[in-house]
N, C-alpha and C positions, 0 to 999 in steps of 0.2 A: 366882639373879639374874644374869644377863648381864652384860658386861664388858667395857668399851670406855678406848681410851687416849687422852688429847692431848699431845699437841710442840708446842711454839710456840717461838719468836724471842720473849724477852723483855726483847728489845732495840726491840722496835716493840708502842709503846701501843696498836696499833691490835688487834696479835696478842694480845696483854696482855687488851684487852676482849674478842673474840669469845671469845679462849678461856673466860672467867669464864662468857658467852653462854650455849657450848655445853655447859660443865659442865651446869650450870642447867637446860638443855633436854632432855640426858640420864636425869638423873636423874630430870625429872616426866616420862619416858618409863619408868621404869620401870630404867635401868640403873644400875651400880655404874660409878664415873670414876678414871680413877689416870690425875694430872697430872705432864708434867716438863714443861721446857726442854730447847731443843735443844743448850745446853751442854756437858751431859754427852758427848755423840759429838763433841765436837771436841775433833781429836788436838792432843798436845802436839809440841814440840818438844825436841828432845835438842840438847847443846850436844859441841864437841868434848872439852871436859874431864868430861863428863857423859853418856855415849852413850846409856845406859839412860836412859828417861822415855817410857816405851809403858804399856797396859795392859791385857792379853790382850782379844784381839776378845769374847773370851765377857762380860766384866768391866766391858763399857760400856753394859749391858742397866740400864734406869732403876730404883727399887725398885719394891716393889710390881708391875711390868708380869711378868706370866708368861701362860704357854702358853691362859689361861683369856679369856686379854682377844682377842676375836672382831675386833676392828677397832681403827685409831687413826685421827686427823683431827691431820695437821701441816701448822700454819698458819704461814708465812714461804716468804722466797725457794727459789732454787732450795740457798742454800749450807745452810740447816735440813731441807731436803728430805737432803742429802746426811749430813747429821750423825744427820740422826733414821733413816735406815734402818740404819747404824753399829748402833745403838741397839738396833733392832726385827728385825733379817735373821735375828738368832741363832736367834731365839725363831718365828721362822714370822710375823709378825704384818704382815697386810696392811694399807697405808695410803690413806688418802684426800688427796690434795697439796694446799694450796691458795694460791693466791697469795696473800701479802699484799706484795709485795714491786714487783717494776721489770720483768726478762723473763721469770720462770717459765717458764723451758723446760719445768724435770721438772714444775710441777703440773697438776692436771687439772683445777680449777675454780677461777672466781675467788671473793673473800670474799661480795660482794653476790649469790651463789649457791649459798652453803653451805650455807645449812638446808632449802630445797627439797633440796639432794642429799641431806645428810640423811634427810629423809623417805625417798626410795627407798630409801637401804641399811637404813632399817630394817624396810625391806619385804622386804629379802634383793635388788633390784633393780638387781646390779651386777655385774661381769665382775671377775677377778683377772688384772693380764699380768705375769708374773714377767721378771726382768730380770736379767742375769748381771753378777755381782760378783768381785771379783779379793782374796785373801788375797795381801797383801805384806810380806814378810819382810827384813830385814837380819842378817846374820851375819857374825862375826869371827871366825876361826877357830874354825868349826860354832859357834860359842855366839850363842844368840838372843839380838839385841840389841833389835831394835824389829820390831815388827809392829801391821798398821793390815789393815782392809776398806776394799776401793775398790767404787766404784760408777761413777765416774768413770775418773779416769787416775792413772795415775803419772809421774813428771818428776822427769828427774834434770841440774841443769846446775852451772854456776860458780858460785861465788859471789864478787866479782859474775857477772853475764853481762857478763860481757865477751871472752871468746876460747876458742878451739876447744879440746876437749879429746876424748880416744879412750876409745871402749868396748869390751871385747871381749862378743861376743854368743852364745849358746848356747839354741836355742829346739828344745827336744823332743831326740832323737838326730842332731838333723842336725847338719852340721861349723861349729866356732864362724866368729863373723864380725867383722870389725874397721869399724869408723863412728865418722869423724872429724864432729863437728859439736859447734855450740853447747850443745847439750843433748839429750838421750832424750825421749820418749813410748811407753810401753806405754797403752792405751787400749782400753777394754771398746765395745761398740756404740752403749751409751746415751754415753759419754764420748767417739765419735766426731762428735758434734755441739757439741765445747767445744773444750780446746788442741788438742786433735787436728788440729781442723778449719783451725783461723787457721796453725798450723804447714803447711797441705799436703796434709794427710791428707782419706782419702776418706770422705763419710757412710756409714755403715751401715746397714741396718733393724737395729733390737734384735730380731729374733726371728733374726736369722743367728749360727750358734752358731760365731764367732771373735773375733780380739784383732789388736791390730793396733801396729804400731813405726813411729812417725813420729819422723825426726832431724829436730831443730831448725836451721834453717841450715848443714843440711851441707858440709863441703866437696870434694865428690864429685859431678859428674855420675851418678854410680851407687849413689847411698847415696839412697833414695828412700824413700814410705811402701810396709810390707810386710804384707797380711793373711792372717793363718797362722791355724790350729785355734785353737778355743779347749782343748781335750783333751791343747795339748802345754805344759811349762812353759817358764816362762824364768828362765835365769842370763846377771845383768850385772854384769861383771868391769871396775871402771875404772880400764883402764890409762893413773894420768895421773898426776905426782907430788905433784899438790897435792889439798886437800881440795875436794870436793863434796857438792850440799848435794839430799837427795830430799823430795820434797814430796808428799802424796795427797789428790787433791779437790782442790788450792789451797787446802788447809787447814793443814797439820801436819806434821812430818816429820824429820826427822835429818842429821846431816853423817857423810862417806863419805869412808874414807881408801883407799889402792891396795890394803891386805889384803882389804878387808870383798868382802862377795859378797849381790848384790840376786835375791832369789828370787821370780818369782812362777806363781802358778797359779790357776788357776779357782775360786774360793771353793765351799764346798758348799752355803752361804747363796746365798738369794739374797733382789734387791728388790725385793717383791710392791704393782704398784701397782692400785689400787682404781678400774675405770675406772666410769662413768656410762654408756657408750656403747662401739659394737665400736674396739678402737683406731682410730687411722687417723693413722699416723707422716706419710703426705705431707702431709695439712692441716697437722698440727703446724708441720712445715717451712713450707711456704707461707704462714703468721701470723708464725710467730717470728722465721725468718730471709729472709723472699721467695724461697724456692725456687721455680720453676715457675710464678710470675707472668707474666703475656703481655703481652706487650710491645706498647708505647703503639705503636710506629710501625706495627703488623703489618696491612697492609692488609684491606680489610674484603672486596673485591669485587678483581677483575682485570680492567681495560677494554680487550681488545684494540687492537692502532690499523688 
């Protein structure tokens, strides 16, 4: 019997119903259903007298869900999109996104279109676009203290935000760097369309295989956004005497004292999304955020005089 999974926000009665729906629908199709919430993939936070409260990337795989289950359908915004592939990357498991949510950047279909897609995947009538995820690490003298899967960004500022603080920067063998600003952004391609972007930062296609360092209000004419390999790592050393505080997805994350040392790299996961149709990242842009819209005033004709 075949083997299919749902994520939902069971925080939104709306996700609460369809998913019951699509159990339902599943199984007088003929398939086996192993149900979670998107709960499970959201990270915790660690406190400064508490630094440990992580729980290995491998460890957030829901029960029941293994290597057998051919497909999942996660219904909520973009932040359960974010939680459920935490969830599913380890394990290979391709997803179906679906809005239920406000802007659904990452999903691919809205609710009032789910069970038509449906139908096609269970025709096998669907594309896979895999999407590059970042393994983030914290360490205190080499001992692992917290570790999260990004799909999005990483952010590291004040706590509050309130004023500038220095990082020293180390990306692959090249010579480390110093960036005075508000805060940090490491950001994956698909997380170049979130803080990235409102920071400064340049959009990406997700199929361009790099990473990219956007400083939050720097204070440097010369400390600008930087897009490097994705193939090289990064060590971020915060040379600042007070505590800081890291966050991933804008979900979860840890406080950061001048010893600790922020490590990251290219995940060997990655987030395989389930599309309906060939990608096509510039529509996306052009719905969600008005990329490339033409402009009201742009004449129609030229009337010589």
């Amino acid at each position: 019997m075949p083997k299919a999974g749902i994520i939902y926000n069971d925080d939104k009665p709306i996700a609460c119903r369809i998913a019951n729906k699509l159990e339902d629908k599943l199984k007088k199709n003929g398939w086996s259903v192993v149900v979670a919430t998107g709960f499970g993939g959201i990270l915790g936070y660690s406190r400064p007298d508490r630094p440990i409260c992580s729980s290995s990337i491998e460890q957030l795989t829901p029960p029941n869900f293994d290597k057998d289950v051919a497909f999942a359908v996660v219904l909520g915004g973009d932040g359960t999109v974010l939680s459920a592939f935490r969830q599913l990357a380890p394990l290979g498991i391709p997803a179906l996104t679906v809005n239920t949510g406000h802007m659904g950047f990452l999903t691919e279909t809205y609710v009032n279109h789910l069970f038509p897609a449906l139908e096609k995947m269970l025709l096998g009538d669907y594309q896979i676009e895999e999407r590059t995820m970042l393994t983030v690490k914290l360490f205190r003298d080499e001992t692992l203290l917290w570790e999260a899967l990004c799909l999005n960004e990483m952010v590291i500022h004040r706590e509050p935000l309130t004023s500038m603080c220095h990082f020293e920067i180390k990306i692959g063998c090249h010579a480390m760097v110093d960036i005075a600003a508000d805060g940090l952004i490491i950001s994956t391609p698909t997380g170049s369309t979130a803080y990235s972007l409102s920071a400064g930062g340049p959009v990406v296609a997700p199929n361009v295989p790099v990473l990219q360092l956007a400083p939050i209000c720097p204070h440097s004419l010369a400390s600008r956004a930087l897009v490097f390999s994705d193939r090289e790592s990064v060590n971020i050393y915060p040379a600042n005497p007070n505590p800081m505080v890291m966050v991933v997805d804008g979900n979860g994350g840890c406080y950061i004292i001048p010893e600790d040392r922020v490590y990251l790299e290219r995940s060997p996961y990655q987030a395989r999304f389930i599309r309906l149709e060939n990608p096509e990242f510039f529509r996306i842009l052009r719905e969600k955020l008005g990329w490339g819209l033409p402009h009201i005033a742009k004449p129609t004709s030229v009337e010589l005089p």
